[in-house]
N, C-alpha and C positions, 0 to 999 in steps of 0.2 A: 765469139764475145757476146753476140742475140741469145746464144741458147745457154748463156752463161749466166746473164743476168734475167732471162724467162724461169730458170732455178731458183735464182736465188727469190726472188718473189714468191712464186708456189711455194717455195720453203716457210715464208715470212706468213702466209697465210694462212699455209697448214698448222704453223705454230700459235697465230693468236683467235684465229676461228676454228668453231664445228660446227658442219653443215649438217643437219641430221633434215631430211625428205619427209613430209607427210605422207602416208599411203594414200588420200582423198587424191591428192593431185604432186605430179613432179612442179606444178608452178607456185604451190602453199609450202612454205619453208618456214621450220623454226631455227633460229638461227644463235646460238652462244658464243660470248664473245667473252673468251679466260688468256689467263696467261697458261701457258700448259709448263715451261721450262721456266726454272727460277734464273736464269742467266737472260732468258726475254723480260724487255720492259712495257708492257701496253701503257701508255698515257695520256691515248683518247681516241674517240671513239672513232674508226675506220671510215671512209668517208668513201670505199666501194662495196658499201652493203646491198642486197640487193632488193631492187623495190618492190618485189614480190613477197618478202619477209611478213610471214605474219604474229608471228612470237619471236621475240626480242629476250634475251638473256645477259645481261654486264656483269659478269661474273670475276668474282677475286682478281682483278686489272690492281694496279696503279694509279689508273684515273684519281686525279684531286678535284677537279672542275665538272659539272656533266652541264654543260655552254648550250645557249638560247641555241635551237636551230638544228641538233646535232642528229636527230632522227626526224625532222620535219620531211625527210626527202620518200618516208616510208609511210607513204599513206592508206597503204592497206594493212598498218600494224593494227593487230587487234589485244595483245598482251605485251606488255613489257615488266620486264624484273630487274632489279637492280639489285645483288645477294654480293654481300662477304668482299666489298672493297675495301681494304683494311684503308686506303689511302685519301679517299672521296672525303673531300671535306664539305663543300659545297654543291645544292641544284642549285642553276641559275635561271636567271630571269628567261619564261618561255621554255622553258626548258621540255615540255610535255606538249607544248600549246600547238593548235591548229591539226591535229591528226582524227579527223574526221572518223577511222573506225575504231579508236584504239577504245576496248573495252574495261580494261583491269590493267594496274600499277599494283605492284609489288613495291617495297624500300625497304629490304630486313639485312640485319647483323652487318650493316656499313658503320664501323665502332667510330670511326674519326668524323661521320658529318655531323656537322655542327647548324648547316641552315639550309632554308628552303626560300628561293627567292620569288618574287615578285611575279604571277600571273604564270604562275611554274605549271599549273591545272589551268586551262584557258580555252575557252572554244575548241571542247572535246563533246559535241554532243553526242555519241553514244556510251559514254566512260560511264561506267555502274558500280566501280569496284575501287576504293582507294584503301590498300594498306601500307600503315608507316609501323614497323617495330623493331624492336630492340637493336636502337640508336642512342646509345645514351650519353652522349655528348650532342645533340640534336637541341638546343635551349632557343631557334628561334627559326619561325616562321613566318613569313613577310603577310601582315593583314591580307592584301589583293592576290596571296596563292592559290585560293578557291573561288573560283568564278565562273557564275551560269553555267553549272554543270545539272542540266534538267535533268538527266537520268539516271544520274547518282542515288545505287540503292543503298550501296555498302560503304560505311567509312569507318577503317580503324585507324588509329593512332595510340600503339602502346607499347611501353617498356621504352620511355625515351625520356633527355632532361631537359624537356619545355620547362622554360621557368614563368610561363606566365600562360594563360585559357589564352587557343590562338582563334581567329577569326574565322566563324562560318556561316558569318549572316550575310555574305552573297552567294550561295552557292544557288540558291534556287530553285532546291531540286523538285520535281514534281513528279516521283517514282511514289506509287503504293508500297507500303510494306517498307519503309527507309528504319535502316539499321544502324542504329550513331554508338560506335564503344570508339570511348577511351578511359586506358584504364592502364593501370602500375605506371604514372607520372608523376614522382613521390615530391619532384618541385612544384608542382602547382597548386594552389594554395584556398585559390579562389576562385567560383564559378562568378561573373559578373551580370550584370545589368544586358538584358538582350542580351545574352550570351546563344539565343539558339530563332532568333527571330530572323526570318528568312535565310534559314537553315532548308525547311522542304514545307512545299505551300499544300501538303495534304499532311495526314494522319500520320506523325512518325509510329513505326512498330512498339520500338524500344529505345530508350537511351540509355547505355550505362557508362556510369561514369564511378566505375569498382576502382578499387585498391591505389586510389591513388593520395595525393598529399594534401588534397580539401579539408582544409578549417572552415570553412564559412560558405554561403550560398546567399548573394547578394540577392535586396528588392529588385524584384522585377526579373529576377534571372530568367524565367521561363515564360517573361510577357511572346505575346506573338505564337506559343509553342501550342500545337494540340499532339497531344503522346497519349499513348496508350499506358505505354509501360517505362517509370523507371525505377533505375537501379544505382543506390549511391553507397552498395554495398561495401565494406572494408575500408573505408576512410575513418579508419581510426581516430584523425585529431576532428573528426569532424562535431563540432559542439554546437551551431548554433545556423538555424536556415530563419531566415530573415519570413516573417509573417507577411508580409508581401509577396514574397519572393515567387509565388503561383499565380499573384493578379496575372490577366489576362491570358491566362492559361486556360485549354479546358481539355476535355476527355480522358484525363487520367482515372486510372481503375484499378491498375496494379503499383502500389510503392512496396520497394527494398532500400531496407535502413540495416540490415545487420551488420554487425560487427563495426558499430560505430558510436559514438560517444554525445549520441543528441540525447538530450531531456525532454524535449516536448514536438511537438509536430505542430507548421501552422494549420489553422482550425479550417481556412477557406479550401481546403483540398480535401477534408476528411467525408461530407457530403456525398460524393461519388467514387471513390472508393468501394470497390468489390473486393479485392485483397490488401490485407496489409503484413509486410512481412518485417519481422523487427528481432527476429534472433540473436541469442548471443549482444544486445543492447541493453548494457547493463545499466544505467545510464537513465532510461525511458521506466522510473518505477515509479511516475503520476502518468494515467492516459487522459487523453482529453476528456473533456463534457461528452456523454454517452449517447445524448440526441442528435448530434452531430452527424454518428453514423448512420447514415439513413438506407446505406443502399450496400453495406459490408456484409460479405460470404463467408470471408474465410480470415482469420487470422491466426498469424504463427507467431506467436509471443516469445519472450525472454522467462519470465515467470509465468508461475500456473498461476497463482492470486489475479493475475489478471484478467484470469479467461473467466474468472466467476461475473465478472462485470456482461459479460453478453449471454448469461443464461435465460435473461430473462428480459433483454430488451426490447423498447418498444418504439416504434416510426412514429414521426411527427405528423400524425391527419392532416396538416396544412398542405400538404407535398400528396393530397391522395390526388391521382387524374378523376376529372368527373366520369368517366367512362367506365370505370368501377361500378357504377350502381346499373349497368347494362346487364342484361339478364346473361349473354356470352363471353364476358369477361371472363368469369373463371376458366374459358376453352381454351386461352391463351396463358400456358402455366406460367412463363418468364414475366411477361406483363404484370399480371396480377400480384406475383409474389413481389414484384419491384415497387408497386403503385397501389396496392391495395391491401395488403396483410395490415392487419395493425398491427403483428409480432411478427418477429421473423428467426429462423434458426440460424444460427452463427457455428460453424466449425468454426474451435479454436483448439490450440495444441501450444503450450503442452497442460492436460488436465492436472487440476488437484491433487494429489494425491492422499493416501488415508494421515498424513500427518499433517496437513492442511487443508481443511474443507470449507465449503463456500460459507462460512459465517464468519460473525464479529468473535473477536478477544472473549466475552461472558457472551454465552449464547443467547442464552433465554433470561427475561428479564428480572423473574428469581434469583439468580445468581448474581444479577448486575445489583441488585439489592442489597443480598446476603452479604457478595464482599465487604461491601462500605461499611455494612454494620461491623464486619469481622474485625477490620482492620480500623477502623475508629478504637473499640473495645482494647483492640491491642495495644495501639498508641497509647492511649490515656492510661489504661490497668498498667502494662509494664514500667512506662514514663512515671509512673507516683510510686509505684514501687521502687524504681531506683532512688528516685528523690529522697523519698522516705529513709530504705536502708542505709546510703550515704551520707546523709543529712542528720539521722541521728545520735544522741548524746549515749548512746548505746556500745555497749562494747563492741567492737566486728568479731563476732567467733566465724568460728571456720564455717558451720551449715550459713549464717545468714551471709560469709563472701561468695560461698557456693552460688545460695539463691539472686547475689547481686548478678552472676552467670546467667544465671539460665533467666532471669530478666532480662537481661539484655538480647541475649538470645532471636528469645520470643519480640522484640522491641524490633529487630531485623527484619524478622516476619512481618510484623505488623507494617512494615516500611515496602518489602516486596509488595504485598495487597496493595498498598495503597497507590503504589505505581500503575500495576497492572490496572486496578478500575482508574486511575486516572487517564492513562493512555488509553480504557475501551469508549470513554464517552467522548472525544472527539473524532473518534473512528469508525462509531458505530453507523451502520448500514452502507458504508463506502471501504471497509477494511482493507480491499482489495487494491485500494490506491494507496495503502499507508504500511501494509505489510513489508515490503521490500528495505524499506528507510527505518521500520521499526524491530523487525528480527536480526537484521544484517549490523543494525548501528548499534553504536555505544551501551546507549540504553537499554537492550534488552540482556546486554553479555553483565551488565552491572547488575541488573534485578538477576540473573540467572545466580550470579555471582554472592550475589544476598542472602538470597533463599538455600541455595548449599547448604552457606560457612551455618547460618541461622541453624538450619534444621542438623547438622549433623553438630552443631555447637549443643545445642538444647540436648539432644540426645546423649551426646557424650558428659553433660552436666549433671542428668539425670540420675544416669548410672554412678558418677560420681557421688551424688548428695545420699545414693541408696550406700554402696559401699562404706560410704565413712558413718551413716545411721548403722550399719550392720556391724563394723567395728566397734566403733564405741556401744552399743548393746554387750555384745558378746565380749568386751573385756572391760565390763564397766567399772572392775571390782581393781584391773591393773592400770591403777595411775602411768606408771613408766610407759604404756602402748598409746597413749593418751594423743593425736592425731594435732598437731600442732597446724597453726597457721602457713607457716614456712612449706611443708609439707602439701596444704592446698594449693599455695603457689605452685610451685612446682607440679602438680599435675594439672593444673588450669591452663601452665603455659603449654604445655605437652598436646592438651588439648584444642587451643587456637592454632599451635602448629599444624596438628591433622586437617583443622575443618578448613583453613586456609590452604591448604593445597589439594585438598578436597574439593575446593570450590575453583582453586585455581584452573587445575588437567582441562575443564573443556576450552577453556579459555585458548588453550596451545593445541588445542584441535585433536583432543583427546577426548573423545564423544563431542556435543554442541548445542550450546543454549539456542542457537539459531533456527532449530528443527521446527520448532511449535512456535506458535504466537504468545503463551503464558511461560516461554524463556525457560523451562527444564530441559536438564541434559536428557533426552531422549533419544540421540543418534545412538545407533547400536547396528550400524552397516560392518565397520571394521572391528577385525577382531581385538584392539585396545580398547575401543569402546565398550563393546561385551564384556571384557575383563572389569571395567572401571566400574559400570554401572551394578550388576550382580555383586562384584567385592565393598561397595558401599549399601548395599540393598542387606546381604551376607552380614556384615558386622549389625548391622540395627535389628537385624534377627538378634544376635548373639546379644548382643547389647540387654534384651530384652527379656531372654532365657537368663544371663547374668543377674538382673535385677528379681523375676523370677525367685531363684536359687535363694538371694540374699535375703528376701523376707519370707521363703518357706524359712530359710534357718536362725532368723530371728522371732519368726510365730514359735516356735521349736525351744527358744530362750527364753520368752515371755512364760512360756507357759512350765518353765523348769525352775520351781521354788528355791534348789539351790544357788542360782545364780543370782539372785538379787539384782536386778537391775536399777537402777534410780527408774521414780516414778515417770520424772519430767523427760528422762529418758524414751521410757517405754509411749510414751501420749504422742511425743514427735513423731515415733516411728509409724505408730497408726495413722497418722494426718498424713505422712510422706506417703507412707503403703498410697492412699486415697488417692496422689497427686501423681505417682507416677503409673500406678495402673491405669491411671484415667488416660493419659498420656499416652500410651502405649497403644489402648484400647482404640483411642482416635488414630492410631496413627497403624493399625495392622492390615485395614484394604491397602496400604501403599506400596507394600514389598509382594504380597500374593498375588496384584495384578502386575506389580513394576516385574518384578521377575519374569513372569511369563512374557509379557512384551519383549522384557530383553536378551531371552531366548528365541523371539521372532516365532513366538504360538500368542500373542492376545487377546485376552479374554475380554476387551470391552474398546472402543472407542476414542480417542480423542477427543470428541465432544464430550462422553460420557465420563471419559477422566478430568476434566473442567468441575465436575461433580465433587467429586473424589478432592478437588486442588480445594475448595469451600468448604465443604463441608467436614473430611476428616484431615486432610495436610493441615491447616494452622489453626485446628477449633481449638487446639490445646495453647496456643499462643493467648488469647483471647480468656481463659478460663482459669491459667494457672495464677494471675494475679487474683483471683477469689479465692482460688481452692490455698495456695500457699499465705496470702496475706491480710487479706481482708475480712474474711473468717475468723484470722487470728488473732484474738483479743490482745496480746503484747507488740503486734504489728499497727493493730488500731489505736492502744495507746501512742504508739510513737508518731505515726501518723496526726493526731489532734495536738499534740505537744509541738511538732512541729509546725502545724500550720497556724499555734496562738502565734511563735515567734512573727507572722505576717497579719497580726490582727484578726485573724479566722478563729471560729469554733474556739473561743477562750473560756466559755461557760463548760464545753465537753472536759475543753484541757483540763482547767482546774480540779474538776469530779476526777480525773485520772490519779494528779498529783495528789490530794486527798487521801485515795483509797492505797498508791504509793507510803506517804505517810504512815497512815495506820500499819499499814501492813510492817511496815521499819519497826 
C-alpha cells in the first residue's frame, strides 16, 4: 500500500513539473511548472518546490489566482516567468514581494488576467527587469504595485487593456540607464499630472510611450522627470500636449512625435533639443519660432518646406558662455559649437526637392511686381470688356459672342494671378511654414483649377474666333454657309466641356496642382500624368498650326480678286491675324519647355519657370482687351455710349451719336 501511493506521487509530480539541472551546480535548478496531460488539472501553485530553485517557470496551468506568499519560500529565486495561463485571472496582493534575489518577472500571453494587485512588486531590491505583455484583458493595476524597487532598470508594459496611465511614481528607482516602454495600450488615453515623478531619481535613458491610444499629455506630466529620450511615437489620436506639460522637466535632447497627429510642440522643450523627429506628422505644417532652437543637430521632418527653415539659422548670443572669448575654446569642438557658433549646421531630411525650393511663391521682387501689374491689367481690360459687349445696344453677332469667350477667359487668368500674388505677400520670407496648408488645401487645387479651364478656354476660343473669320472670308459671296449664332453656341459649349474636364483630371489625381507652390499640373511621375499633360501641351501645338493654316488661307483669299470679299470683312481678319499671333507668340516658351519637363529631360528650372508663368503664360490675358477692344473704334463707341447711360464721358458719347447720325 506505502509503495503504492510513493507511485502515485512520483506520478503526480512527474506530470505537473520539469526539473531541468543547471550544469554550474546540481544545487541551481530551473524549475517549470506546465500541465503536460490535458486530463491533469494544476490550480496552484505546488507548495514542495524546492528552495534551491532559481528560475521559476508557471507555464500553461490552470491557475486563476497567483495568492500573496506563493513563492515567498524561494528565496534564492532569481527569475520568474508567468507564460500562456489561459486561466489566470488575477496577481494578488504580495504576490512577488520580499524575494530578496529575484531579478527579472516576466507576465506574457496570460489572455484571461484581468489585474494586478496591491504591493504585487514589493521589497525586491535586486529586481531590474519588469515585463507585462500581451494581456489584453489586463485593464487594472493596483496604484501601490510598484514599490521601492531601487534597481529597476527595465520596465515594460505592452500589448495589454489598461484603461487608465497606471502608477509609477513610487518605484524609486535609482539604476543608471532606466528604460521605461509602454507601448500598443490602445485604452489609455491620457498621460497625467506626475505621471513619471519618482519614477527613477537619476537620468531616465528613454521613455516610450509608442503605439498606444494617447489623446492628450496633461500639465505637468513630466514635472519631476529628467530623460534623455522620448518617444510618443504612433499615437495616432494624439492631438494636443499641454504647453506645461515639460515644466520641471529637464535633460531632454531627443523627441519622437512620428506618426501622430500633434500641430505644434510646446516651446519650453525646444531650447535643448539636439534631435527632433517628426515623420510621417502630417499634422505639424507650422514649426515653432526658429530662435527657439538653440541647441538642434538633427531633424527628420514630415515635409521638405520645412527643412528650408534651418539653412540658415542663427543662435541667440544671449545663451553664448563667457568662456568663448578664451583663446582654447575652439580645442573643445562640442563646447564651442554648442555655446559659441553664432550659426550652426542642422541635418535635416527630407530635403527640397527640384519642384520645391527654398523660396517664396514670386521669387525675386521683379516678379512680385510684374504679377500685380499683370493681373490688375487683366481684371480691369477684361471686366469692361464684358460689361461693354453685354451691356450694349449692339447686335450680339457671332465674333463679338466669341470675344465675350475669350474675355472671360482671360478674366480667369487675371483672377489666378491675383490669387497667387495675393497668397505670396503674406508668406513671403517664411514660405516654408505656409507651404503645407497652402499646396495641400482648397485653395491651391481652385487656382490650379482656374488657370487650366482659363488657359485651355482662351485657346480653344482663339482658334474658334480664327475658324469662323476664315469661313466667313472664304465663303463671303455664299449667304446659305453664313455661320449662325446657334452654331457658336454649340461649339462654345463643346468647348467649356473640354477645358472643364481639362481642368478637372488633376483634381482626381490625374497629375496634381499640389506639386509646385504657383498650383500647375506638373506631376508627371505616373504614366497618366505624362499622358494628360503632353496631350493638353500636343493639342495647343495643334491648336496653333490650325490657326496657322487658317490665315495662310485667308492671306491666299484676300489677295484673290475673284473672290471678293466684303471690305469690313477682310479689315477684322487683319486685326484678328494681330490678336491671335500675338497670343500664340506669348504663349510658345510654354509647350517647348512643358514638354520637355514632362518627358522628365527639363530644360530650365522651377524658379526659372515662375518667369515663364509672368511673363509669357497670361501677358496675353492682360493685352487682348487693347489688341481686340480698345483700339477698336466701334468697341470704343460702345464703350462711351454706355458709360453716358451712368453719367460719364456724355460729351465723348454725344460726338459718337453725332457722327452715327450723319453717317444714317
Amino acid at each position: 500500500m506505502m509503495m503504492m501511493m510513493m507511485m502515485m506521487m512520483w506520478r503526480s509530480v512527474t506530470v505537473l513539473m520539469m526539473i531541468v539541472v543547471n550544469n554550474r551546480s546540481a544545487a541551481e535548478t530551473s524549475l517549470t511548472i506546465r500541465t503536460v496531460r490535458p486530463c491533469e488539472r494544476l490550480t496552484e501553485i505546488p507548495s514542495n518546490i524546492s528552495s534551491n530553485t532559481r528560475c521559476l517557470e508557471v507555464m500553461q496551468t490552470q491557475i486563476r489566482v497567483f495568492p500573496s506568499g506563493a513563492v515567498t519560500s524561494l528565496q534564492l529565486l532569481r527569475k520568474l516567468t508567468i507564460l500562456e495561463n489561459e486561466m489566470l485571472e488575477s496577481i494578488g496582493e504580495f504576490a512577488f514581494a520580499n524575494l530578496p534575489r529575484l531579478s527579472d518577472i516576466i507576465i506574457s500571453e496570460n489572455i484571461a488576467l484581468e489585474s494586478i494587485g496591491a504591493y504585487a512588486f514589493f521589497n525586491l531590491p535586486e529586481l531590474s527587469e519588469i515585463t507585462i505583455t500581451k494581456s489584453k484583458h489586463l485593464t487594472s493595476i493596483h496604484p501601490d504595485a510598484f514599490r521601492d524597487i531601487v534597481k529597476l532598470q527595465y520596465l515594460t508594459i505592452s500589448n495589454t487593456g489598461l484603461l487608465f496611465f497606471p502608477d509609477f511614481t513610487k518605484i524609486h528607482s535609482a539604476a543608471p540607464d532606466f528604460l521605461f516602454d509602454l507601448q500598443e495600450n490602445n485604452h489609455i488615453a491620457r498621460v497625467p499630472s506626475n505621471a513619471f515623478r519618482g519614477l527613477c531619481t537619476q537620468t531616465i535613458m528613454e521613455i516610450r510611450l509608442t503605439r498606444n491610444g494617447i489623446k492628450e499629455v496633461a500639465s505637468d506630466a513630466f514635472n519631476g522627470t529628467k530623460m534623455h529620450r522620448l518617444s510618443l511615437r504612433g499615437n495616432q489620436q494624439l492631438t494636443h500636449i499641454n504647453p506645461n506639460a515639460f515644466v520641471g522637466s529637464s535633460e531632454l535632447v531627443v523627441l519622437d512625435i512620428c506618426h501622430t497627429n500633434l500641430s505644434s510642440l510646446p516651446d519650453s522643450i525646444l531650447g535643448g533639443l539636439r534631435t527632433l523627429i517628426a515623420e510621417s506628422t502630417e499634422q505639424l505644417k507650422e514649426l515653432p519660432s526658429l530662435h527657439l532652437f538653440t541647441k538642434l543637430h538633427q531633424a527628420r521632418l514630415t515635409y521638405p518646406s520645412h527643412c528650408c527653415a534651418f539653412q540658415n539659422i542663427h543662435r541667440n548670443r544671449s545663451r553664448w558662455n563667457p568662456l568663448c572669448s578664451q583663446p582654447k575654446a575652439q580645442d573643445n569642438f562640442n563646447f564651442f559649437r554648442d555655446h559659441c557658433l553664432n550659426s550652426t549646421s542642422i541635418t535635416c531630411s527630407p530635403m527640397p526637392d527640384e519642384f520645391n525650393p527654398c523660396e517664396d511663391i514670386m521669387s525675386y521682387v521683379p516678379l512680385r511686381v510684374l504679377i500685380w501689374i499683370i493681373s490688375v491689367l487683366a481684371l480691369l481690360g477684361n471686366g469692361v470688356v464684358l460689361l461693354v459687349l453685354l451691356g450694349s445696344i449692339s447686335k450680339l453677332t457671332v465674333p463679338r459672342f466669341l470675344m465675350c469667350h475669350l474675355a472671360f477667359a482671360d478674366l480667369c487668368m487675371g483672377v489666378y494671378l491675383a490669387v497667387i500674388a495675393t497668397v505670396d505677400m503674406p508668406t513671403r520670407g517664411e514660405y516654408y511654414n505656409h507651404a503645407i496648408d497652402w499646396q495641400m488645401g482648397l485653395g491651391c487645387r481652385a487656382a490650379g483649377f482656374i488657370t487650366v479651364f482659363a488657359s485651355e478656354l482662351s485657346v480653344f476660343t482663339l482658334t474658334a474666333i480664327t475658324l469662323e473669320r476664315w469661313h466667313t472670308i472664304t465663303n463671303a459671296l455664299r449667304l446659305d454657309r453664313k455661320i449662325r449664332l446657334r452654331h457658336a453656341c454649340i461649339v462654345m459649349t463643346a468647348g467649356w466641356i473640354f477645358s472643364s474636364l481639362a481642368a478637372l483630371l488633376p483634381t482626381v489625381r490625374v497629375s496634381s496642382y499640389s506639386k509646385v507652390s504657383i498650383c500647375l499640373p506638373m506631376d508627371v511621375e505616373s504614366p497618366e500624368a505624362q499622358v494628360y499633360v503632353v496631350s493638353l501641351l500636343l493639342l495647343n501645338i495643334l491648336a496653333f498650326f490650325c490657326v496657322c493654316g487658317c490665315y495662310m488661307s485667308i492671306y491666299l483669299t484676300v489677295r484673290n480678286p475673284s473672290s471678293m470679299p466684303a471690305h469690313a470683312d477682310t479689315r477684322v481678319a487683319k486685326r484678328m491675324a494681330v490678336l491671335i499671333f500675338t497670343d500664340f507668340i506669348c504663349m510658345a516658351p510654354i509647350p517647348f519647355f512643358a514638354i520637355s519637363a514632362a518627358l522628365k529631360r527639363p530644360l530650365i528650372t522651377v524658379s526659372e519657370s515662375k518667369l515663364l508663368l509672368v511673363l509669357f503664360y497670361p501677358i496675353n490675358s492682360c493685352s487682348n482687351p487693347f489688341l481686340y477692344a480698345f483700339f477698336n473704334r466701334t468697341f470704343r463707341r460702345d464703350f462711351f455710349l454706355l458709360a453716358a447711360h451712368f453719367g460719364l464721358f456724355k460729351t465723348r458719347a454725344q460726338i459718337y451719336r453725332t457722327e452715327s447720325s450723319s453717317c444714317q
